[in-house]
C-alpha positions as a Markdown table, in Angstrom:
| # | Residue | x | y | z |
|---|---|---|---|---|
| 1 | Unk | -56.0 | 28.7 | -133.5 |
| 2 | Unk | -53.8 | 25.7 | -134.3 |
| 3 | Unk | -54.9 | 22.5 | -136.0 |
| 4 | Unk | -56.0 | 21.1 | -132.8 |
| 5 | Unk | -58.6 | 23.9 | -132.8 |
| 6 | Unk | -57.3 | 25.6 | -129.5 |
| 7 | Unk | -56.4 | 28.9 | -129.0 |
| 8 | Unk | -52.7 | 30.0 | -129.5 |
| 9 | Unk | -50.6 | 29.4 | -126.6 |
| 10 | Unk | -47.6 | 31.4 | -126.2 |
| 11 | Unk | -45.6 | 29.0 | -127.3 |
| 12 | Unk | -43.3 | 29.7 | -130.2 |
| 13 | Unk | -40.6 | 28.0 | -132.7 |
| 14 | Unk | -37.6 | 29.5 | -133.7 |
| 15 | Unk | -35.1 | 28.3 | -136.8 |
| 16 | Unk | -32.3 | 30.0 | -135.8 |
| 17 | Unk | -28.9 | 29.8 | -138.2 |
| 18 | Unk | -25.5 | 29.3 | -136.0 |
| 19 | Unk | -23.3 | 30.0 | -139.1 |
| 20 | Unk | -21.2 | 28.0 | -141.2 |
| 21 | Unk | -18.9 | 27.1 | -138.0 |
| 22 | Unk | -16.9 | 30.3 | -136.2 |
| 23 | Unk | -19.5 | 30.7 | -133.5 |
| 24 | Unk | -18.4 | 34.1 | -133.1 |
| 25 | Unk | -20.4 | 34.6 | -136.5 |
| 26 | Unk | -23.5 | 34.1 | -134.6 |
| 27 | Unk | -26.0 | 36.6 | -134.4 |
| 28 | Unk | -26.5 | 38.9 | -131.1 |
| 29 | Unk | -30.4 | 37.5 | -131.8 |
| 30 | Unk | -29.7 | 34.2 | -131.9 |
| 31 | Unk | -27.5 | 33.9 | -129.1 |
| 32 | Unk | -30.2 | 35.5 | -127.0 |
| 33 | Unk | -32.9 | 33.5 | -128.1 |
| 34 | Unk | -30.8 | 30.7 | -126.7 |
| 35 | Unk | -30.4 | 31.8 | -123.6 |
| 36 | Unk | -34.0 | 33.0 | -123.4 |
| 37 | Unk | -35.2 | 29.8 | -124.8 |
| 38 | Unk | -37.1 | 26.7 | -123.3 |
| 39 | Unk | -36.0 | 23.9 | -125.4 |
| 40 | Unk | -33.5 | 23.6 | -128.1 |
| 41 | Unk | -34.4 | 21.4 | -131.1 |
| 42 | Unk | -31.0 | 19.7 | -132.5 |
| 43 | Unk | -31.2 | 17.9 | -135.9 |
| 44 | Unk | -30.2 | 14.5 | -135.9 |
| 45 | Unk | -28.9 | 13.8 | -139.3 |
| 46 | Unk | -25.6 | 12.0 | -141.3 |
| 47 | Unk | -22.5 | 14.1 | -141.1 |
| 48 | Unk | -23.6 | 17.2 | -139.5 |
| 49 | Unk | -24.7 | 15.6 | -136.6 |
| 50 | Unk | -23.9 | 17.7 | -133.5 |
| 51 | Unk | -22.2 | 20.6 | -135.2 |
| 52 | Unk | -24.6 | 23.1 | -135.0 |
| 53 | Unk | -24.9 | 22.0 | -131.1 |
| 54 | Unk | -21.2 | 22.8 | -130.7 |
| 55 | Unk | -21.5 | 26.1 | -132.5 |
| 56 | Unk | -24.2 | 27.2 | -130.9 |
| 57 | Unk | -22.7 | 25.6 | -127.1 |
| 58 | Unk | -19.7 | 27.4 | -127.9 |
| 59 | Unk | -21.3 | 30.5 | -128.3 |
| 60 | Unk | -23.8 | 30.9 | -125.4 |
| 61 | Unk | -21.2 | 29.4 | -122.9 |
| 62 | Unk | -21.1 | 25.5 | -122.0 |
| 63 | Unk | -22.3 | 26.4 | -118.4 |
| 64 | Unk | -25.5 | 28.5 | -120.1 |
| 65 | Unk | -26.3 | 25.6 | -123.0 |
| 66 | Unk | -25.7 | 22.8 | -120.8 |
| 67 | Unk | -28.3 | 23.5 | -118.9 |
| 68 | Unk | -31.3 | 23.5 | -121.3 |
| 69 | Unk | -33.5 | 21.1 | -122.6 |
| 70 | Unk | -32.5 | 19.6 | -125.7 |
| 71 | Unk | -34.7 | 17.3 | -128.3 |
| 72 | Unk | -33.4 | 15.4 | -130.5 |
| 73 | Unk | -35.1 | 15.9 | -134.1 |
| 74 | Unk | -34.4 | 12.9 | -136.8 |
| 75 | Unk | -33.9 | 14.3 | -139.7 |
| 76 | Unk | -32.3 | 11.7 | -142.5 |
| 77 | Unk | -29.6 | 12.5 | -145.3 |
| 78 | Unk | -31.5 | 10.8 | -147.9 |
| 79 | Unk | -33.7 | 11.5 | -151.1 |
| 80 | Unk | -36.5 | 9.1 | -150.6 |
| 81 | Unk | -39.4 | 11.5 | -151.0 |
| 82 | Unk | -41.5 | 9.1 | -148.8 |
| 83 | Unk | -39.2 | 8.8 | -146.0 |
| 84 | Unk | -38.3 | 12.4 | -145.9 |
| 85 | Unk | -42.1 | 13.2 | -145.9 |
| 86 | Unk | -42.4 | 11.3 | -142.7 |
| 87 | Unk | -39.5 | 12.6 | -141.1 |
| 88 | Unk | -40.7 | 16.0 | -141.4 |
| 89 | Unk | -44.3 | 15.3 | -140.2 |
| 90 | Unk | -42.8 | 13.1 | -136.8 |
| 91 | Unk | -40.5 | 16.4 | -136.5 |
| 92 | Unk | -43.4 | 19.0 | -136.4 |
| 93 | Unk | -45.7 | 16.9 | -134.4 |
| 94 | Unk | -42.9 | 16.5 | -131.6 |
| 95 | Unk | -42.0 | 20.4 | -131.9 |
| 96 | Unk | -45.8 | 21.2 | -131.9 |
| 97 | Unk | -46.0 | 19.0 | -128.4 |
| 98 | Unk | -43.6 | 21.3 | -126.8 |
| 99 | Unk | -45.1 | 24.7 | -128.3 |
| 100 | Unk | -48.7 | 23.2 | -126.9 |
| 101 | Unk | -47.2 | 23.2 | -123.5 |
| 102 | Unk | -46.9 | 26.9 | -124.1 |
| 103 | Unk | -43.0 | 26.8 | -124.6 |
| 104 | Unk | -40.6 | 28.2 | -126.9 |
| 105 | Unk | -38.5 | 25.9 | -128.7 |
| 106 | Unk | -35.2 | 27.2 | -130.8 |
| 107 | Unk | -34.7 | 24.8 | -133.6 |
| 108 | Unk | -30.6 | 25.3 | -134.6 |
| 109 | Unk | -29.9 | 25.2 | -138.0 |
| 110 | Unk | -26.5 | 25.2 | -139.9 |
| 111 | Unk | -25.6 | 28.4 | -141.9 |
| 112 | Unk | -28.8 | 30.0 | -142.7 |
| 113 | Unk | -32.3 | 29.1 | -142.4 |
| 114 | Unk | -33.4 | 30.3 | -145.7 |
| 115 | Unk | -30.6 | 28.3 | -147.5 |
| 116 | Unk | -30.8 | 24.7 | -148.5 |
| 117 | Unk | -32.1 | 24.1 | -144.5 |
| 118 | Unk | -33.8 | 20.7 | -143.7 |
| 119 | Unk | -35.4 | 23.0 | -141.3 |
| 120 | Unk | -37.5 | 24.9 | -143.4 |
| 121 | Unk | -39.6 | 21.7 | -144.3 |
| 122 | Unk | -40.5 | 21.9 | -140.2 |
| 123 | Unk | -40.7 | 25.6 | -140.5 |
| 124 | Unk | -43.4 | 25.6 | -143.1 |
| 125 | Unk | -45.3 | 22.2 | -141.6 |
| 126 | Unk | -45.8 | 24.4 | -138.2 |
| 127 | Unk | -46.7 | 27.4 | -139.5 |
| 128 | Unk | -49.5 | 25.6 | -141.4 |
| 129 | Unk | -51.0 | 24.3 | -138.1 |
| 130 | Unk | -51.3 | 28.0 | -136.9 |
| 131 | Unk | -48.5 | 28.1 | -134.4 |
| 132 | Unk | -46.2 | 30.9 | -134.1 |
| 133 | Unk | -42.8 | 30.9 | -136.0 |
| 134 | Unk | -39.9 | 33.0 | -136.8 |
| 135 | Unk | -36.5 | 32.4 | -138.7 |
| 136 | Unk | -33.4 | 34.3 | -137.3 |
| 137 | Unk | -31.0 | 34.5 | -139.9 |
| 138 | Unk | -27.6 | 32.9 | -140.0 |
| 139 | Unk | -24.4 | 33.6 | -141.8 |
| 140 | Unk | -24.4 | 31.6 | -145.2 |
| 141 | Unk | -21.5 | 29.1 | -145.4 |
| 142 | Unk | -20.8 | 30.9 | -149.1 |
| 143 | Unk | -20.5 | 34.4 | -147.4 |
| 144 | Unk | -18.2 | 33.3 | -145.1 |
| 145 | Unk | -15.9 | 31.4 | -147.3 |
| 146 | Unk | -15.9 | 34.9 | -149.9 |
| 147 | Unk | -14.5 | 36.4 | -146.6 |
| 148 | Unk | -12.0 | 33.5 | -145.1 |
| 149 | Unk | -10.6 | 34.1 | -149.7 |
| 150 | Unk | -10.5 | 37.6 | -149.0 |
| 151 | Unk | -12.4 | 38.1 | -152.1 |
| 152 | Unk | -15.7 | 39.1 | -153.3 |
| 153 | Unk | -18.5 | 37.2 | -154.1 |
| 154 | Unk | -20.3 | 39.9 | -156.6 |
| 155 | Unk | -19.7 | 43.2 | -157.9 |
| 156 | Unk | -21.8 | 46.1 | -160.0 |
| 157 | Unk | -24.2 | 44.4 | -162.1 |
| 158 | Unk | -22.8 | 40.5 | -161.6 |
| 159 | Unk | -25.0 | 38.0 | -161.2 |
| 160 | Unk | -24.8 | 35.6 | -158.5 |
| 161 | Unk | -25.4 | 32.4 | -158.6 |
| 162 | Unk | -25.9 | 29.6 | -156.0 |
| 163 | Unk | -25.9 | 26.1 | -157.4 |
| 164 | Unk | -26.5 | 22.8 | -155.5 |
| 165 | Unk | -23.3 | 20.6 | -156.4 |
| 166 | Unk | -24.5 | 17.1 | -155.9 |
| 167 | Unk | -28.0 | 17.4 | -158.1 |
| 168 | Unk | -27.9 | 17.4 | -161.7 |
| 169 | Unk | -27.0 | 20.6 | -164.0 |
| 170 | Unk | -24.1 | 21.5 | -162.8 |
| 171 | Unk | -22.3 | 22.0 | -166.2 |
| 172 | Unk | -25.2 | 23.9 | -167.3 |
| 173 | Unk | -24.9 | 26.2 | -164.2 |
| 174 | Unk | -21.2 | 26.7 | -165.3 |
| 175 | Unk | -21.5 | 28.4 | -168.1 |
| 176 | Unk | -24.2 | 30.9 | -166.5 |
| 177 | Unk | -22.4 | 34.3 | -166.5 |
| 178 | Unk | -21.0 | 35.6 | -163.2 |
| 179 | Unk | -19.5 | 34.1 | -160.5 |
| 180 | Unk | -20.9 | 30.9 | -159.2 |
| 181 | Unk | -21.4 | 29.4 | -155.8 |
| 182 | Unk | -21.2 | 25.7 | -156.0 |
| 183 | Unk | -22.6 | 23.7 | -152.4 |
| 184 | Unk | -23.1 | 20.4 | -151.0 |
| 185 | Unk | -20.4 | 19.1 | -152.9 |
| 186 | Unk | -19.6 | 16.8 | -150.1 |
| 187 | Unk | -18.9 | 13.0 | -152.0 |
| 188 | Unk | -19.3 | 14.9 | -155.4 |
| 189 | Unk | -16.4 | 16.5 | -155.0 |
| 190 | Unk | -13.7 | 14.6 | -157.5 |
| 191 | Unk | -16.1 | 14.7 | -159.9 |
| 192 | Unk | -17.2 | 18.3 | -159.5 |
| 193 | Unk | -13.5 | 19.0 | -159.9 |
| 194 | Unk | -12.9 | 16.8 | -163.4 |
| 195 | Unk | -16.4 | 18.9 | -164.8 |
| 196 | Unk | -14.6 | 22.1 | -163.6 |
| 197 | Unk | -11.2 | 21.1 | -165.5 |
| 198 | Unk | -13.3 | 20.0 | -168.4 |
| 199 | Unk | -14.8 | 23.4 | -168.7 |
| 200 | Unk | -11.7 | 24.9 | -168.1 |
| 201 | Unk | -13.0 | 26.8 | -165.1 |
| 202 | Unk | -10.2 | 25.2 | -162.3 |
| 203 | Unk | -7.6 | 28.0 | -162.1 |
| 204 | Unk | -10.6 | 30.5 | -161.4 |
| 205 | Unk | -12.1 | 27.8 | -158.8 |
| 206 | Unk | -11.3 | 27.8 | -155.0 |
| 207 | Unk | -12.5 | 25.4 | -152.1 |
| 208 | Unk | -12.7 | 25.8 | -148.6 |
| 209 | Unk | -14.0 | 22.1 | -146.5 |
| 210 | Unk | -15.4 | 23.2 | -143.5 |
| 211 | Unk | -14.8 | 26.8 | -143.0 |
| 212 | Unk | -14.9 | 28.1 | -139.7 |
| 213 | Unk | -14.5 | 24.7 | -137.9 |
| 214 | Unk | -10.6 | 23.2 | -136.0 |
| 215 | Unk | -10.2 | 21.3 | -139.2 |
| 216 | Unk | -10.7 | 23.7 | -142.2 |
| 217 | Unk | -8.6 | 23.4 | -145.0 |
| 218 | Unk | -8.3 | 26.1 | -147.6 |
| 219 | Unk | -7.3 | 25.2 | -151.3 |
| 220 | Unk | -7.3 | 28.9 | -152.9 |
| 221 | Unk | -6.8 | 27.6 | -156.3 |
| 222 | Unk | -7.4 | 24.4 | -157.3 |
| 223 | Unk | -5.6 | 24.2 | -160.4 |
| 224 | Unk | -2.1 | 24.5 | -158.2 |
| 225 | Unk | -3.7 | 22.0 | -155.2 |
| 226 | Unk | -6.3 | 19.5 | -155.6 |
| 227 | Unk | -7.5 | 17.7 | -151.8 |
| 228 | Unk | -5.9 | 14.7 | -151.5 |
| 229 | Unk | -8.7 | 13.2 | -149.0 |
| 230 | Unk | -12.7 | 13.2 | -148.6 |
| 231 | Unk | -13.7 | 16.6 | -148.5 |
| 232 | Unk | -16.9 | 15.6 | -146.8 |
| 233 | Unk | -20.2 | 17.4 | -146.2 |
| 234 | Unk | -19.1 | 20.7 | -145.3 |
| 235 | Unk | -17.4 | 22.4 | -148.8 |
| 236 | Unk | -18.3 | 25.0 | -150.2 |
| 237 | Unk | -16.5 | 26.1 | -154.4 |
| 238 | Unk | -16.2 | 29.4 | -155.3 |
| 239 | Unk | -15.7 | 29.5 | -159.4 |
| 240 | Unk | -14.9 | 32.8 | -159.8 |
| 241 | Unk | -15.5 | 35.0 | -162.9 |
């Protein structure tokens, strides 16, 4: 039953990842579950705004996507616990309207679902009101960047680790052994790059800004070529070990 004390309808949510950009990365599942799908959920949100739209519209077909049902689902870029906590509870309510109606609703997601996904916070709020849910993974934005440098990410008995850039203990997570994944660098970007010459870590660092996408830009060593401009939300270091 869900936590209006009916029975379960049919209706079901899905947090499908599109990939870090190259919508040929997305899934055989996910691409299905879009055509098969009642309503897609798009997050409305700072700098990402739209791109998982034109991922996923670019791989379904524009003739296919354009003719669903789309919602628009705010989700804010910010850090205020108390605003983020009622974003999330508006977003499940006005999800859990559309799975009432016995509907299925894909909710698109950059990269991954499991990852660093403002979706999850939906994800979890839904599932705890009893309705049905499933996450279809995406490729991570870290994998795909690994594969656009033409290098590995981990080998044997390496650790991995995946560290979010623009939070605190970053030079802590630098001296962790193994290769390190550094994300959401975004406007933390110069001074991610003065902690990584400070630690002496820049020759073994690389960046790619928005991999998979018309505008990436590839810097495969950073202590040769630093970016000039904003890197903006979508970048991704590799510090490599």
């Amino acid at each position: 039953m869900n936590r209006k004390g009916t029975m379960m309808m049919a209706g079901k949510l899905y947090g499908v990842g599109v990939g870090p950009g190259d919508p040929e990365l997305m899934t055989l599942k996910a691409v299905r579950l879009l055509k098969e799908c009642d309503f897609v959920a798009v997050p409305k949100s700072g700098e990402g705004e739209g791109v998982a739209k034109q991922i996923a519209r670019r791989a379904v077909g524009e003739e296919i996507f354009d003719q669903k049902q789309l919602v628009e689902v705010a989700m804010p870029m910010t850090r205020d616990p108390q605003l983020l906590e009622e974003s999330h509870r508006q977003a499940a309510e006005q999800i859990e309207a559309l799975l009432d109606g016995d509907k299925t609703v894909v909710f698109l997601t950059l990269g991954d679902p499991a990852i660093y996904s403002t979706y999850i916070y939906v994800h979890k709020r839904v599932q705890q009101h009893g309705y049905a849910v499933e996450m279809v993974p995406g490729v991570p934005s870290f994998c795909a960047v690994a594969a656009k440098l033409n290098i590995s990410l981990a080998e044997g008995a390496q650790p991995l680790h995946v560290i979010p850039a623009s939070y605190q203990g970053v030079e802590e997570g630098l001296e962790w052994a193994g290769p390190k994944v550094l994300m959401k660098t975004g406007r933390q970007l110069p001074v991610l790059l003065d902690t990584l010459q400070q630690a002496d870590k820049l020759k073994k660092s690389a960046l790619v800004c928005n991999c998979g996408l018309p505008d990436e830009r590839v810097y495969p060593d950073l202590s040769l070529e630093r970016p000039q401009e904003q890197a903006g939300y979508f970048a991704t270091v590799l510090v490599k070990e």
